[in-house]
C-alpha beads as a LAMMPS data file, in Angstrom:
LAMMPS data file: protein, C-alpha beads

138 atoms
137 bonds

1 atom types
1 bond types

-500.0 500.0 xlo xhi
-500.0 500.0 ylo yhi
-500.0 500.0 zlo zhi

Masses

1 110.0

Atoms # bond

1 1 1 -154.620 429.949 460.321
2 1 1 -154.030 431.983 456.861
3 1 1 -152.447 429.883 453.657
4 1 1 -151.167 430.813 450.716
5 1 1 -150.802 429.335 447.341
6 1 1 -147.707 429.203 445.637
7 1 1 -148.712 432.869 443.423
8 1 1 -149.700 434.387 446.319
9 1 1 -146.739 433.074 448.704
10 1 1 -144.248 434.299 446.033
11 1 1 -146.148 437.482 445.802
12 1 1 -145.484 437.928 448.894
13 1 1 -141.868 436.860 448.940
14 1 1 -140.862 439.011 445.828
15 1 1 -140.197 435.700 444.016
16 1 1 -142.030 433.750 441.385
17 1 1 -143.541 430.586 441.182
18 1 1 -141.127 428.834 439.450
19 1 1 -138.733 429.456 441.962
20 1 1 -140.584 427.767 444.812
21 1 1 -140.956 425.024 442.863
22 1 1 -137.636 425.168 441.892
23 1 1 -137.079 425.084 445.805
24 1 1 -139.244 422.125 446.343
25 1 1 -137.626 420.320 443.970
26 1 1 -134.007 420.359 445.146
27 1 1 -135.787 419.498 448.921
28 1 1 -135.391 422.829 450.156
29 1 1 -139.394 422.578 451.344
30 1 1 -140.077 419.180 452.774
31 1 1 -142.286 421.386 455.357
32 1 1 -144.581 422.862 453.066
33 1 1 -147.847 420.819 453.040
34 1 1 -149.936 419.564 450.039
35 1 1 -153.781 418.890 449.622
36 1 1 -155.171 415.206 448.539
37 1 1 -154.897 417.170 444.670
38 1 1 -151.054 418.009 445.336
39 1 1 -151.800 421.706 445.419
40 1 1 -148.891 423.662 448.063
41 1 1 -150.331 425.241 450.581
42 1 1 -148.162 427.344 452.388
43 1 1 -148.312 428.453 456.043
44 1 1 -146.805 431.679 457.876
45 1 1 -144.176 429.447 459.501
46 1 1 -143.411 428.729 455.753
47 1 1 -142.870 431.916 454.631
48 1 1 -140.442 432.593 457.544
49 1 1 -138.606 429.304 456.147
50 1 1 -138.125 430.449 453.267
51 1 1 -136.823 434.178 454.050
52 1 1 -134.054 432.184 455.966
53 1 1 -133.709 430.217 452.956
54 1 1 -133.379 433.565 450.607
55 1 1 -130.999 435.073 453.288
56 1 1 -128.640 432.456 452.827
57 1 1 -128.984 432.993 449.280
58 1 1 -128.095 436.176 449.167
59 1 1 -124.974 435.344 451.421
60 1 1 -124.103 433.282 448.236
61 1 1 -124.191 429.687 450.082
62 1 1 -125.250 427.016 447.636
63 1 1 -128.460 425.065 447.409
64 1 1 -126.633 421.761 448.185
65 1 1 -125.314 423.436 451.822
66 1 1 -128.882 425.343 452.212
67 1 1 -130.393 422.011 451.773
68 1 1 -128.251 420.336 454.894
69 1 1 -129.201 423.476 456.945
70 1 1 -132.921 422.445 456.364
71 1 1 -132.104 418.669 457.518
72 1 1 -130.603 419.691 460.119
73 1 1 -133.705 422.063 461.367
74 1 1 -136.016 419.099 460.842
75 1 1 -133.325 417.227 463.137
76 1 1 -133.806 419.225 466.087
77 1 1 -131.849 419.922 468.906
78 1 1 -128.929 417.695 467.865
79 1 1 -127.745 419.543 465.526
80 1 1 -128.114 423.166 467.091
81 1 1 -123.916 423.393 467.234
82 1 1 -123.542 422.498 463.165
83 1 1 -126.705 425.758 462.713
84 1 1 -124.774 428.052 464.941
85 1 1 -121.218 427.334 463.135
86 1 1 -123.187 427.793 459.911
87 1 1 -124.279 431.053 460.468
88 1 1 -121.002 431.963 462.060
89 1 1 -119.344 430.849 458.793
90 1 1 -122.164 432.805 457.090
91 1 1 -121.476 436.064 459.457
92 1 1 -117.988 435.978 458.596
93 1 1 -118.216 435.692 454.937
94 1 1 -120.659 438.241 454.666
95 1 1 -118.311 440.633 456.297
96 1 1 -115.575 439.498 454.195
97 1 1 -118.216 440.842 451.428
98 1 1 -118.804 444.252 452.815
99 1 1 -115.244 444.791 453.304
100 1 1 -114.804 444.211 449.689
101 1 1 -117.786 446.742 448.840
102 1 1 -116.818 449.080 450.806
103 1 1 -113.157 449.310 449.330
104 1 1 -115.363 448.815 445.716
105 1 1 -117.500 452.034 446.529
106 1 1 -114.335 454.108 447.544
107 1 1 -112.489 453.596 444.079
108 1 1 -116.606 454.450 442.679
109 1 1 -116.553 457.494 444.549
110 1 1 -113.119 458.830 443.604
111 1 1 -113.850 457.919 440.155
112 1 1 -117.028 459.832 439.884
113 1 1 -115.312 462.729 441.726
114 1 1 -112.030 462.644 438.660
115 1 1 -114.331 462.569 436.021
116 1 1 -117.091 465.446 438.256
117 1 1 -114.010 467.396 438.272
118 1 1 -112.576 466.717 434.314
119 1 1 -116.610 467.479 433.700
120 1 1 -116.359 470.725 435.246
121 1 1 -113.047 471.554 433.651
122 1 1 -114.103 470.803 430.191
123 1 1 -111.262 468.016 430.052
124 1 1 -108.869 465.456 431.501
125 1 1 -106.228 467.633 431.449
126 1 1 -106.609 469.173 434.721
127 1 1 -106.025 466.181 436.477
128 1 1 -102.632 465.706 434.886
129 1 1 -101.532 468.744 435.733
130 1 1 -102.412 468.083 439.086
131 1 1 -100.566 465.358 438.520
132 1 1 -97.773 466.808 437.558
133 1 1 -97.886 469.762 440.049
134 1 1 -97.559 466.894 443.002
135 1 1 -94.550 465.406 441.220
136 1 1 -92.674 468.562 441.052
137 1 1 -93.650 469.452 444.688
138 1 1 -91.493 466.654 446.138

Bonds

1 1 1 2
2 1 2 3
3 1 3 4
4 1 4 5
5 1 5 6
6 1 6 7
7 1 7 8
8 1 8 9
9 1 9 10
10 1 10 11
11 1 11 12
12 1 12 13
13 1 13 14
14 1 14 15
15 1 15 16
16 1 16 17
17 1 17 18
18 1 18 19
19 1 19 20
20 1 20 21
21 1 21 22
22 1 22 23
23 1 23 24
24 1 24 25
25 1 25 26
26 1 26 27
27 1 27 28
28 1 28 29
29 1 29 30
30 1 30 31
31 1 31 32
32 1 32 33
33 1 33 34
34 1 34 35
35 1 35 36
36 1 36 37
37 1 37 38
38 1 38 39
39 1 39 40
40 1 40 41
41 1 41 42
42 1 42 43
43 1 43 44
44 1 44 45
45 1 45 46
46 1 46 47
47 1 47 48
48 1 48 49
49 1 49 50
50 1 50 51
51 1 51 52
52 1 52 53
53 1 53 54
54 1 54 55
55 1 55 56
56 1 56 57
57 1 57 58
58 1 58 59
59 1 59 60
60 1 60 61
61 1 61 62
62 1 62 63
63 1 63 64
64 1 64 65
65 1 65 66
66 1 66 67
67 1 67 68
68 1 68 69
69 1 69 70
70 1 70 71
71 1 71 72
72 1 72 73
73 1 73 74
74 1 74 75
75 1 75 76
76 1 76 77
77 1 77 78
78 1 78 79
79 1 79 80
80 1 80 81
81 1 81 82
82 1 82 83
83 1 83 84
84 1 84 85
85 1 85 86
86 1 86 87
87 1 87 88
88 1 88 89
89 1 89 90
90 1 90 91
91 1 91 92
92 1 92 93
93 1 93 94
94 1 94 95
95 1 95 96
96 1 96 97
97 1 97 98
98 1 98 99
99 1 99 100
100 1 100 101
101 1 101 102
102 1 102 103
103 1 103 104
104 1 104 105
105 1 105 106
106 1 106 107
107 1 107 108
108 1 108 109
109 1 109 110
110 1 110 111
111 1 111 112
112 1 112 113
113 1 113 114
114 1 114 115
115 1 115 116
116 1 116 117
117 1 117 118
118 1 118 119
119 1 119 120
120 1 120 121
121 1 121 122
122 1 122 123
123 1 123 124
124 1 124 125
125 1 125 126
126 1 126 127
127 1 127 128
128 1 128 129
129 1 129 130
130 1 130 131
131 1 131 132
132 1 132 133
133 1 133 134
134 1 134 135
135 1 135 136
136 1 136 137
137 1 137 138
């Protein structure tokens, strides 16, 4: 079975050191196994851990509510209903999110096509006068 110390796990997680420790300290690891010295050593089924963990991250849940998730995993099958409502929860926030970036690239893209266009023109002015053209046309 391959292991990996905590450089070489974060290497491989695009993090750093300090933030698996970081991890371990708030409880987020109570899987991750130590030699008699106290050196990590971490173990495939680790690694897959902690991508969950980063997921969740990235959906912008908090440490404190990442850190119940991972009690409840070491809980077992009691607690299957509170993991599925979590990432239910988590689903539906993160499409809340990509609504919200979506609608955020569409004002990006008109913006860069106003000022493509004033580029092209040389100024602003052409877009009041388009402005003003639409006015006059009702």
């Amino acid at each position: 079975m391959k292991t990996y110390t905590i450089g070489e796990a974060a290497k491989v997680l695009n993090l750093t050191p300090y933030t698996l420790r970081y991890y371990d300290k708030e409880g987020l690891l109570p899987f991750v196994e130590r030699t008699d010295g106290g050196t990590r050593v971490f173990k495939e089924s680790d690694l897959e851990a902690l991508r969950i963990i980063e997921c969740l991250k990235m959906t912008g849940m908090p440490i404190k509510e990442i850190k119940t998730f991972i009690e409840w995993c070491s809980e077992g099958d009691a607690t299957l209903r509170q993991r599925f409502d979590m990432f239910q929860e988590r689903k539906a926030a993160v499409e809340a999110q990509m609504r919200e970036l979506t609608e955020t690239m569409r004002v990006i893209e008109h913006k860069c096509s106003y000022y493509q266009t004033a580029l092209d023109a040389g100024t602003e002015a052409i877009h009041r006068q388009n402005q003003i053209a639409k006015a006059l046309s009702y």
